[in-house]
Backbone bond lengths (Angstrom), bond angles and torsions (degrees), N, CA, C in turn:
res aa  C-N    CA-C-N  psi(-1)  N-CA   C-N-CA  omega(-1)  CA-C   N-CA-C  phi
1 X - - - 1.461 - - 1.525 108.97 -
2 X 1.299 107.68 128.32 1.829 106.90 173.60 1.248 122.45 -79.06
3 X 1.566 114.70 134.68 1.398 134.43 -162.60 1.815 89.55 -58.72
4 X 1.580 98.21 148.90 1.170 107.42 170.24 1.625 145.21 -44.31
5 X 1.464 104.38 -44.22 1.369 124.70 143.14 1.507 124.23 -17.35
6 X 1.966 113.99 -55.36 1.092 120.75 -167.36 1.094 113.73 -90.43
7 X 1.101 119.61 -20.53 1.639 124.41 168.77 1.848 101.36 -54.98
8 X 1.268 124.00 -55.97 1.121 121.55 156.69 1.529 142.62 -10.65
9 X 1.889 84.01 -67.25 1.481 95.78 -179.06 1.240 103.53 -90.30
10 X 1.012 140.43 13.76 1.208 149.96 -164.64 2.203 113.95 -94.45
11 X 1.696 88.06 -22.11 1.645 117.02 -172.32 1.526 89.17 -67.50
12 X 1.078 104.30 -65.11 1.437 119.93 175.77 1.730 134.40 -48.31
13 X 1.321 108.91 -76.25 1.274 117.67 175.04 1.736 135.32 -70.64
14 X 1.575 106.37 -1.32 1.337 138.36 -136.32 1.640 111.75 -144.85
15 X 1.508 118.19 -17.09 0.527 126.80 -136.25 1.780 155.41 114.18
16 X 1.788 125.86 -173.65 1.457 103.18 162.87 1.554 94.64 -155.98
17 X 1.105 137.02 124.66 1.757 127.22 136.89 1.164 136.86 -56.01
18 X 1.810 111.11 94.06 1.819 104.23 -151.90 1.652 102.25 -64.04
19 X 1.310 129.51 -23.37 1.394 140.16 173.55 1.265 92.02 -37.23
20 X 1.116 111.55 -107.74 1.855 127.95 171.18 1.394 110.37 -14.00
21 X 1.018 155.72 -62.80 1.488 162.87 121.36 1.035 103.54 27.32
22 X 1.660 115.43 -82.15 1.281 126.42 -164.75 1.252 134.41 -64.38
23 X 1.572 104.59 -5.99 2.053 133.38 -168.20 1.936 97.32 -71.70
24 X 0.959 103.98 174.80 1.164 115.06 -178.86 1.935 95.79 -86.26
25 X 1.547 105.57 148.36 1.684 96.40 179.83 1.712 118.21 -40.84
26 X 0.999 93.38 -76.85 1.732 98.96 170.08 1.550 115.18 -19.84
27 X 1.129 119.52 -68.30 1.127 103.00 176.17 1.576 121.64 -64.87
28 X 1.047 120.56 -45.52 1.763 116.92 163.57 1.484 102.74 -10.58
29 X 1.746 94.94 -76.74 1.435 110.26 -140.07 1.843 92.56 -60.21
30 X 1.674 121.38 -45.78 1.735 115.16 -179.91 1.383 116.64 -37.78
31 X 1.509 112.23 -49.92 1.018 108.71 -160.48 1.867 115.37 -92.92
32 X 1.321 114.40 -7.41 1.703 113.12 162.11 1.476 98.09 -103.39
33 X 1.150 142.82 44.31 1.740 146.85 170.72 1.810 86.21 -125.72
34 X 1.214 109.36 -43.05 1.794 104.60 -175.66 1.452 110.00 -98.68
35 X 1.346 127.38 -4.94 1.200 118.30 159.05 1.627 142.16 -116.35
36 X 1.596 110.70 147.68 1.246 128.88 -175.48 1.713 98.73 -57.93
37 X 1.787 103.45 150.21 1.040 124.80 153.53 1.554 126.90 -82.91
38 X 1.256 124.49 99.53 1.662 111.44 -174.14 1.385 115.64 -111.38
39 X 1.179 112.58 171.52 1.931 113.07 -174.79 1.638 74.98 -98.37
40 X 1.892 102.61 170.54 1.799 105.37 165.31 1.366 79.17 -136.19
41 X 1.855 106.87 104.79 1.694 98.41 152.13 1.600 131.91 -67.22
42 X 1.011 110.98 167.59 1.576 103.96 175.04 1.016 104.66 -65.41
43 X 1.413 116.06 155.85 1.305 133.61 169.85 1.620 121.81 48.63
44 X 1.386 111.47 24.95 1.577 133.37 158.86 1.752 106.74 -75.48
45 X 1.453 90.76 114.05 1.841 108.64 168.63 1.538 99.68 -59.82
46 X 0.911 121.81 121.03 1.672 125.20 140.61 1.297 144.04 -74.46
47 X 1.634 108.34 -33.66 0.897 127.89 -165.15 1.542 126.90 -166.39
48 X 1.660 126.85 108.82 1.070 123.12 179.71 1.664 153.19 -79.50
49 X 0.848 143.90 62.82 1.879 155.49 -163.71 1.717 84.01 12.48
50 X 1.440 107.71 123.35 1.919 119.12 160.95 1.809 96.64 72.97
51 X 1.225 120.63 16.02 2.065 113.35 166.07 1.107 103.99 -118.82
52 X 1.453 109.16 134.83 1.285 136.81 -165.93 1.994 90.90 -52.99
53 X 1.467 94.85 158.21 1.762 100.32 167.66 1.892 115.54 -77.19
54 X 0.672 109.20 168.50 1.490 111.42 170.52 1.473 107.70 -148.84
55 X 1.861 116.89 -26.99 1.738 108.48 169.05 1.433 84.17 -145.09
56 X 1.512 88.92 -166.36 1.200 109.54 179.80 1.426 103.73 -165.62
57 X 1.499 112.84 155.20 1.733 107.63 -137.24 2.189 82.74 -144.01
58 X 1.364 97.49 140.82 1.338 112.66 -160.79 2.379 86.81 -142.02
59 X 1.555 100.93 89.90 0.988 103.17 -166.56 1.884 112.27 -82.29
60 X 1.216 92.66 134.45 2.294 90.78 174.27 1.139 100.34 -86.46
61 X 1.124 127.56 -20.44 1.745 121.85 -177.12 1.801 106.18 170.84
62 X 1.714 96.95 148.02 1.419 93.71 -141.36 1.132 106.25 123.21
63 X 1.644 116.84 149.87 1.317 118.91 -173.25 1.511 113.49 -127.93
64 X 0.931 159.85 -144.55 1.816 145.09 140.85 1.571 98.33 -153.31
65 X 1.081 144.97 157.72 1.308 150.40 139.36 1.122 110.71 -86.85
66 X 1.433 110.22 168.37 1.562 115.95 -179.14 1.636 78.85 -153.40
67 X 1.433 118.09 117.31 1.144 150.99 157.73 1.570 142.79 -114.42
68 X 1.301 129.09 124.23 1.475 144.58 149.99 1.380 119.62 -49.00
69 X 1.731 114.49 87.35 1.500 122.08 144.34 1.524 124.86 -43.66
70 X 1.287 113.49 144.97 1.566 117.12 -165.39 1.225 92.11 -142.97
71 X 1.615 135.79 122.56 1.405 128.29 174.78 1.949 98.17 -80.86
72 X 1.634 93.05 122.91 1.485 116.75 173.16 2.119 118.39 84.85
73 X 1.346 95.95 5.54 1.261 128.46 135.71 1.536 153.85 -86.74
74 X 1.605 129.47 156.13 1.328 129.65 -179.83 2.000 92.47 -80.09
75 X 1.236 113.38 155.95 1.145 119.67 -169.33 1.362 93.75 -89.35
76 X 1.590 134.03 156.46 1.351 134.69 -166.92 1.385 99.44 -117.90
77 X 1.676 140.11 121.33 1.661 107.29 150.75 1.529 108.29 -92.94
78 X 1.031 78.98 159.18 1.560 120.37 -174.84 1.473 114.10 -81.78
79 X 1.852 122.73 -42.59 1.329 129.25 164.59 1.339 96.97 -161.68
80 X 1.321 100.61 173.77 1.883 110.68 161.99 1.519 92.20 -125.32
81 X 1.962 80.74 167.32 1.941 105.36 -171.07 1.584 75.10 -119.10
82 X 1.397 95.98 144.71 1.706 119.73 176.67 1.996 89.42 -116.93
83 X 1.583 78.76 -148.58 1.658 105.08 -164.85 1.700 77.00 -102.11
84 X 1.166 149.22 51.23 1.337 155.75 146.09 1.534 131.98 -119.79
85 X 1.557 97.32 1.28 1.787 84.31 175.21 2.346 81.03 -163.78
86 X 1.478 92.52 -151.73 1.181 101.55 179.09 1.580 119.95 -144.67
87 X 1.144 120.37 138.49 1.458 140.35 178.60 1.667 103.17 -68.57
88 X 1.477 123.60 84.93 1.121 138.45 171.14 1.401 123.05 115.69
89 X 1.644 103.24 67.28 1.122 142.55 -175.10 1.200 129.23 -61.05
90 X 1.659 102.63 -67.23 1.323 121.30 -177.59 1.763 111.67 -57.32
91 X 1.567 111.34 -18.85 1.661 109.33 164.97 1.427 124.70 -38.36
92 X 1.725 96.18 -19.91 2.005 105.73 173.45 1.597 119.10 -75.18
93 X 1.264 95.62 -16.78 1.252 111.59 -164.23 1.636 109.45 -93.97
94 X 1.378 106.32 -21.77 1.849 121.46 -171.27 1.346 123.94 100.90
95 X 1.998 102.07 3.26 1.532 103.06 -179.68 1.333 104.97 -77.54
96 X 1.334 93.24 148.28 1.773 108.51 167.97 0.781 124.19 -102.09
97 X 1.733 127.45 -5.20 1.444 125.25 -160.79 1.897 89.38 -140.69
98 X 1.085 98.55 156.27 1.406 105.74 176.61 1.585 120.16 -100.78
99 X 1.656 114.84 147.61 1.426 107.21 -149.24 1.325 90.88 -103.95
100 X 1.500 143.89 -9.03 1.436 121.92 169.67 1.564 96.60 -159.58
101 X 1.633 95.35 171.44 2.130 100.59 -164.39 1.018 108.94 -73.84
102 X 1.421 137.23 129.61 1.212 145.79 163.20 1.833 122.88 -74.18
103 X 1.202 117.67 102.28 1.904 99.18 -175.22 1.798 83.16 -118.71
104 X 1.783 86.42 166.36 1.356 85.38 161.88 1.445 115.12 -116.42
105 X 1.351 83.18 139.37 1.776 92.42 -176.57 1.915 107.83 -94.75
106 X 1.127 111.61 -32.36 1.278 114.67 178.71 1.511 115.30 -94.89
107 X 1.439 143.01 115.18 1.509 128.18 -149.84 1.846 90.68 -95.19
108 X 1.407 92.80 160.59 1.815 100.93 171.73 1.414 115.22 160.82
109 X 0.988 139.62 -114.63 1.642 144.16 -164.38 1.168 112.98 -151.59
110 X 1.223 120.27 171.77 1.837 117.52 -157.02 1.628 86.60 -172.23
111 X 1.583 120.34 155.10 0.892 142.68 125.13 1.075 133.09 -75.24
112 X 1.836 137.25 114.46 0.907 133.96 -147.25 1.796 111.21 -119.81
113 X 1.240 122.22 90.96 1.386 115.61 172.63 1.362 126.71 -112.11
114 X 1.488 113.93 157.04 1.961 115.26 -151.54 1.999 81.95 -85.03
115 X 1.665 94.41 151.17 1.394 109.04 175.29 2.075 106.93 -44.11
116 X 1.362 104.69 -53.75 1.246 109.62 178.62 1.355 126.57 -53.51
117 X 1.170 115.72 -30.54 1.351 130.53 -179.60 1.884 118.31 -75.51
118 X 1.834 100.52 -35.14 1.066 98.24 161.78 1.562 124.75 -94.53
119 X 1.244 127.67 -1.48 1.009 145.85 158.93 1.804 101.72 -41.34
120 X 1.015 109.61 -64.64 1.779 141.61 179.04 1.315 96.73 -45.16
121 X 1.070 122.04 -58.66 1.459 133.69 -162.46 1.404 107.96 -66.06
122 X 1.665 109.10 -42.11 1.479 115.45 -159.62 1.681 100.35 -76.12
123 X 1.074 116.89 -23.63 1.518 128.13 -179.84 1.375 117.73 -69.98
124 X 1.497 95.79 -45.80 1.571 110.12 175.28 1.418 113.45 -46.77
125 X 1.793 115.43 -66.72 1.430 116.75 -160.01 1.954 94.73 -144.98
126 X 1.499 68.74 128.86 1.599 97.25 174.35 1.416 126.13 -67.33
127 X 1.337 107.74 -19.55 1.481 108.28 166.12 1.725 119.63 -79.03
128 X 1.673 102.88 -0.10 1.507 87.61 -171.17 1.416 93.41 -92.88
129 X 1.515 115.68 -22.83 1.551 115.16 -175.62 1.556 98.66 -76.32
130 X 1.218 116.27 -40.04 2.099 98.07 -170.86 1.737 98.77 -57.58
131 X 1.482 125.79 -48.79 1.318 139.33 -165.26 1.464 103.53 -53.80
132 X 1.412 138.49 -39.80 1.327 152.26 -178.63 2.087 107.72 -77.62
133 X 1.399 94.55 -55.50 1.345 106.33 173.18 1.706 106.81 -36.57
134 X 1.231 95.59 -65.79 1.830 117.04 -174.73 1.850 108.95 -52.71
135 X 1.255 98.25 -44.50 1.538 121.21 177.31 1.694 99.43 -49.05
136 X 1.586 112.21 -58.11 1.301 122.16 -155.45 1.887 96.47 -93.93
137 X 0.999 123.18 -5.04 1.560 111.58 -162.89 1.869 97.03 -114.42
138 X 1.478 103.95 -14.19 1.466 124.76 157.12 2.169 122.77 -58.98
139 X 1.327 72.17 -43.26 2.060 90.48 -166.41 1.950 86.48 -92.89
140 X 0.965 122.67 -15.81 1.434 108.26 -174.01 1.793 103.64 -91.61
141 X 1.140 93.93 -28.04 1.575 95.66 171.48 1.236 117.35 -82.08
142 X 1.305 129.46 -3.57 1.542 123.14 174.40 1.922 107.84 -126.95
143 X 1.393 108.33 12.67 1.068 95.37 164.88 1.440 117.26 -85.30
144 X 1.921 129.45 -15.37 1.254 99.20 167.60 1.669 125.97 -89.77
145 X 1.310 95.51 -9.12 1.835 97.21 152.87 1.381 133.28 -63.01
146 X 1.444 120.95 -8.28 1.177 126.24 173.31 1.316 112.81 -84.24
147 X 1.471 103.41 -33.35 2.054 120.90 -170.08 1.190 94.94 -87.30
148 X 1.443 141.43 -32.51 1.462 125.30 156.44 1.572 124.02 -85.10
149 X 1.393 109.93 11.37 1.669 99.52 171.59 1.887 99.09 -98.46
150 X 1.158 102.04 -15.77 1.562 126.82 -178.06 1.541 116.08 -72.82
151 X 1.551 101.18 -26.92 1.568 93.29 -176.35 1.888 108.73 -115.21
152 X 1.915 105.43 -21.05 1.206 94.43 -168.02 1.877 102.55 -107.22
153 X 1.013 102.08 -26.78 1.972 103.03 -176.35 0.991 99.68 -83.73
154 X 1.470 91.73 156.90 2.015 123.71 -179.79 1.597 93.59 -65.45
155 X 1.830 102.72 175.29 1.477 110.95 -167.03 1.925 88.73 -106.96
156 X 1.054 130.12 12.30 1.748 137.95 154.92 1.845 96.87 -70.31
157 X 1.112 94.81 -82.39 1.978 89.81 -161.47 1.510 96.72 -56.63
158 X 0.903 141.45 -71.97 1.682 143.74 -162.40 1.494 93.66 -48.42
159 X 1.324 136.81 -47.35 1.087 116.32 -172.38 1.657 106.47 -67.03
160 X 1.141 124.68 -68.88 1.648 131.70 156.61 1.917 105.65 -9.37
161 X 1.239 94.98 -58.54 1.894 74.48 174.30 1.382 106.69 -60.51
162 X 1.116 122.75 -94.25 1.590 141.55 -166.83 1.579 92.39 -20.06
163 X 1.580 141.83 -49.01 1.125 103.97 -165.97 2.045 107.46 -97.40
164 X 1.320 106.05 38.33 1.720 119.28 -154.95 1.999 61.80 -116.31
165 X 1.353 133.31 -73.92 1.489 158.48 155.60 1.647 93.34 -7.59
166 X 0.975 117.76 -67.85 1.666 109.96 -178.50 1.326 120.76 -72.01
167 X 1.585 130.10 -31.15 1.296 143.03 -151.10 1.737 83.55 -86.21
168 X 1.215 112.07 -32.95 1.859 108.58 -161.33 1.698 94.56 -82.50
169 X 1.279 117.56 -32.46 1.521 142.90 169.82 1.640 112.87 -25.86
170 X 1.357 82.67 -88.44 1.228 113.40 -178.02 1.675 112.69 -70.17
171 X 1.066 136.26 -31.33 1.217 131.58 -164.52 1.291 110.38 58.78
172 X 1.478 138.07 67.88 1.517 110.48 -174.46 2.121 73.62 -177.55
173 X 1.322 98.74 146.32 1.516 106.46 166.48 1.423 130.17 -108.56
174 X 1.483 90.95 42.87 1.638 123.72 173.04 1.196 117.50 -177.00
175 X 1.467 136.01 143.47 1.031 162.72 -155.30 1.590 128.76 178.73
176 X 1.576 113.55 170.77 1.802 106.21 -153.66 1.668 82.89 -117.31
177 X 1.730 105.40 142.54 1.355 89.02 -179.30 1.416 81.36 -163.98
178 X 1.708 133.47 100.09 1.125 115.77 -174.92 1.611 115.49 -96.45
179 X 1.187 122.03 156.33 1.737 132.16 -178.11 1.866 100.79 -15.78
180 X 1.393 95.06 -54.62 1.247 98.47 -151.91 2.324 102.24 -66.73
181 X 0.971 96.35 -29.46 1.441 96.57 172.39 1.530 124.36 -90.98
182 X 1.208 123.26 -13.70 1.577 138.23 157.73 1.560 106.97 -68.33
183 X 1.278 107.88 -37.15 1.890 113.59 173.72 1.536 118.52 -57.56
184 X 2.015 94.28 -50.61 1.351 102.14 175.03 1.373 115.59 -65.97
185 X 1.308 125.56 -43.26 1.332 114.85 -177.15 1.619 122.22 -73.36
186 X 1.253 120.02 -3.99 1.361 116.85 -176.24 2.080 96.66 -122.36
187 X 1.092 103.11 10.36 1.386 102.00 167.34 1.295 104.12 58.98
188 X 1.014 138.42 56.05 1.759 139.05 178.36 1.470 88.36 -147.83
189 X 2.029 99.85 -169.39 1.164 103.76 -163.64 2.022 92.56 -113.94
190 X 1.162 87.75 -178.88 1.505 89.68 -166.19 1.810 120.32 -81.43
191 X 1.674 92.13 -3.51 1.484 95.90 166.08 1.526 119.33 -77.10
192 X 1.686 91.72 -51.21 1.748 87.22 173.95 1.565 124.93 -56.91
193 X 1.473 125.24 -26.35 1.505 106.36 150.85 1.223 140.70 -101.09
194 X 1.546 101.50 26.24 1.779 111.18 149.48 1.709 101.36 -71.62
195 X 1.054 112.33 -58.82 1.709 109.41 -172.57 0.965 112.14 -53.07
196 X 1.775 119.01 -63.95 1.935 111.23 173.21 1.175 117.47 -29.33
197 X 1.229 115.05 -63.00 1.555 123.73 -169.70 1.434 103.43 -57.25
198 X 1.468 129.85 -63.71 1.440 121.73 -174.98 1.286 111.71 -50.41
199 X 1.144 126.89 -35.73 1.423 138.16 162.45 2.064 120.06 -33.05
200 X 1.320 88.17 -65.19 1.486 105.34 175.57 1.338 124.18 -63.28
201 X 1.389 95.95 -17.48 1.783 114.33 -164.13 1.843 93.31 -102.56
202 X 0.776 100.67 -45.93 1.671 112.77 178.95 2.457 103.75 -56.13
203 X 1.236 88.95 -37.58 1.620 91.49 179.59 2.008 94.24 -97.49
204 X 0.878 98.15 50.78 1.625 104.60 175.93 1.825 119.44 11.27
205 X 1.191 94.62 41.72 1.966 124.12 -178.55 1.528 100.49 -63.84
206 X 1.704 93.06 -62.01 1.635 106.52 -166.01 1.572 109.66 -135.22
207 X 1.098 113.82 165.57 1.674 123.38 171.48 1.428 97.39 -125.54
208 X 1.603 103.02 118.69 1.260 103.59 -165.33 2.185 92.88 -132.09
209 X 1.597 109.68 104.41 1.280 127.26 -174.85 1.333 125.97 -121.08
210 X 1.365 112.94 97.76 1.998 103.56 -173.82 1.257 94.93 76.76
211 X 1.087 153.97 38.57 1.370 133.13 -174.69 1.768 120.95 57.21
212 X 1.093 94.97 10.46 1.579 101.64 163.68 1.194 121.06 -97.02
213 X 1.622 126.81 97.07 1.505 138.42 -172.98 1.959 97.28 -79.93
214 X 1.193 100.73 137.84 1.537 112.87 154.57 1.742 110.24 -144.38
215 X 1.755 91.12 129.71 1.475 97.43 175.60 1.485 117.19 -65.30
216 X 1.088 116.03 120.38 1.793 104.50 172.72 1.880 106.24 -106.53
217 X 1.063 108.05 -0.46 1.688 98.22 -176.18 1.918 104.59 -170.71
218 X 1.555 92.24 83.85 1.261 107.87 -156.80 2.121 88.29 -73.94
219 X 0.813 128.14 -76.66 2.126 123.07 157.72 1.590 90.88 2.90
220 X 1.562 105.33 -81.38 1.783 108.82 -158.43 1.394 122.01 -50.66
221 X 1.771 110.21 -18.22 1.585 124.39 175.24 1.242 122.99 -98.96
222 X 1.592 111.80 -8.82 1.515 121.90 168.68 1.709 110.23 -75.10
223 X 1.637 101.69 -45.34 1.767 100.63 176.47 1.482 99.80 -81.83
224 X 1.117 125.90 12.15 1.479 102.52 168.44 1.804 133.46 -125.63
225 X 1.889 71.91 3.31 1.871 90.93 155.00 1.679 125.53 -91.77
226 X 1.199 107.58 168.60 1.597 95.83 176.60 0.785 139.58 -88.44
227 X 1.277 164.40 162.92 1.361 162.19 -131.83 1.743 110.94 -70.66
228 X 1.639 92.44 -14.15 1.765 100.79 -171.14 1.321 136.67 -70.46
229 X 1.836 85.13 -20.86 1.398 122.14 -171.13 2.137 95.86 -61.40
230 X 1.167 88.89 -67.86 1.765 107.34 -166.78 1.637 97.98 -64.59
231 X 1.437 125.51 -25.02 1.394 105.71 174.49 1.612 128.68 -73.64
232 X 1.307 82.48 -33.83 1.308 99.43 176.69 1.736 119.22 -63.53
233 X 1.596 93.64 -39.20 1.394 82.69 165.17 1.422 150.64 -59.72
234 X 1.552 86.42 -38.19 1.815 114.59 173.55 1.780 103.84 -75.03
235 X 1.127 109.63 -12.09 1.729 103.88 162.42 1.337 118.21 -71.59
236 X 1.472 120.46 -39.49 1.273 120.35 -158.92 1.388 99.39 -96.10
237 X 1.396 125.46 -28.12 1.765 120.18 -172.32 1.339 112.34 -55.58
């Protein structure tokens, strides 16, 4: 476990959680004095649809999905949590159990605190619950834009958002994202985003190698996502 200090320097060198950021000092300082430093490998479950919480994860970099399992289906997400909000939200709300699987699709670092601990926290200061509230009343408004970008657009623009969705994520104009987890997150199969992608890569958008994405024409991937991309944005501002 990293000495307290490093959680600190950690804001810095490591990254930032603008959530955490934005708290009043005091609360900052409670909640990186009570929390773990963790790596987020790819494709690490966090969290299961109907299982109780046990943490809750406040990422510096790194991306998470939050996705809908379907028995005899590709699993769908619904959104990702960046270094802008936190992976176990609904704790503002009084849930105890989490409403869909969290993996990470984007790898990086996390702040790691026990459900109880933020439980503690939420009691403490009211700004961490309005900040979560806002967090959660944000993702509720774009989850039925996701279920209609899901049922009526091609797997070209939807893919073009989601990785427009990671690039804002991640902060970085490259990242690892192989077929098989671009499939899961857009609920298709892994051929149709071999083609999107060759597609995108073919209009010199992206360089897409081993699962190593690099943006080359972040403009050329905004007009060539769908309209979901920009709503979504103007939801969250």
């Amino acid at each position: 476990m990293p000495l307290e200090h490093d959680l600190f320097a950690a804001s810095t060198e490591l990254g930032i959680n603008h959530l955490i950021e934005s708290l009043p000092r005091g609360d900052r300082v409670r909640i990186k004095t009570h929390a773990k430093l963790i790596v987020l490998d790819l494709g690490r479950v966090l969290c299961e649809p109907h299982q109780r919480y046990h943490h809750v994860y406040f990422p510096l970099s790194g991306v998470l999905s939050l996705e809908t399992p379907l028995s005899g289906h590709p699993p769908l997400s619904m959104g990702l949590v960046g270094n802008r909000g936190m992976l176990g939200a609904t704790l503002a709300l009084g849930a105890s159990s989490a409403a869909m699987r969290a993996v990470v699709r984007g790898p990086g670092i996390a702040l790691c605190l026990s459900a109880a601990q933020m439980r503690r926290e939420l009691m403490a200061s009211h700004t961490l619950a309005r900040a979560l509230w806002r967090q959660l009343a944000t993702f509720m408004e774009q989850i039925p834009q996701s279920a209609a970008c899901a049922h009526f657009h091609e797997i070209e623009p939807r893919l073009a958002r989601w990785l427009l969705m990671m690039h804002d994520g991640s902060h970085a104009d490259q990242f690892y994202l192989t077929h098989d987890s671009l499939a899961s997150m857009l609920g298709v199969h892994r051929s149709g985003v071999t083609i999107a992608a060759g597609a995108l890569q073919r209009r010199a958008l992206i360089n897409y190698t081993r699962g190593l994405i690099q943006i080359l024409d972040r403009k050329g991937l905004e007009a060539a996502a769908c309209e979901c991309y920009q709503a979504g944005r103007e939801s969250s501002a």
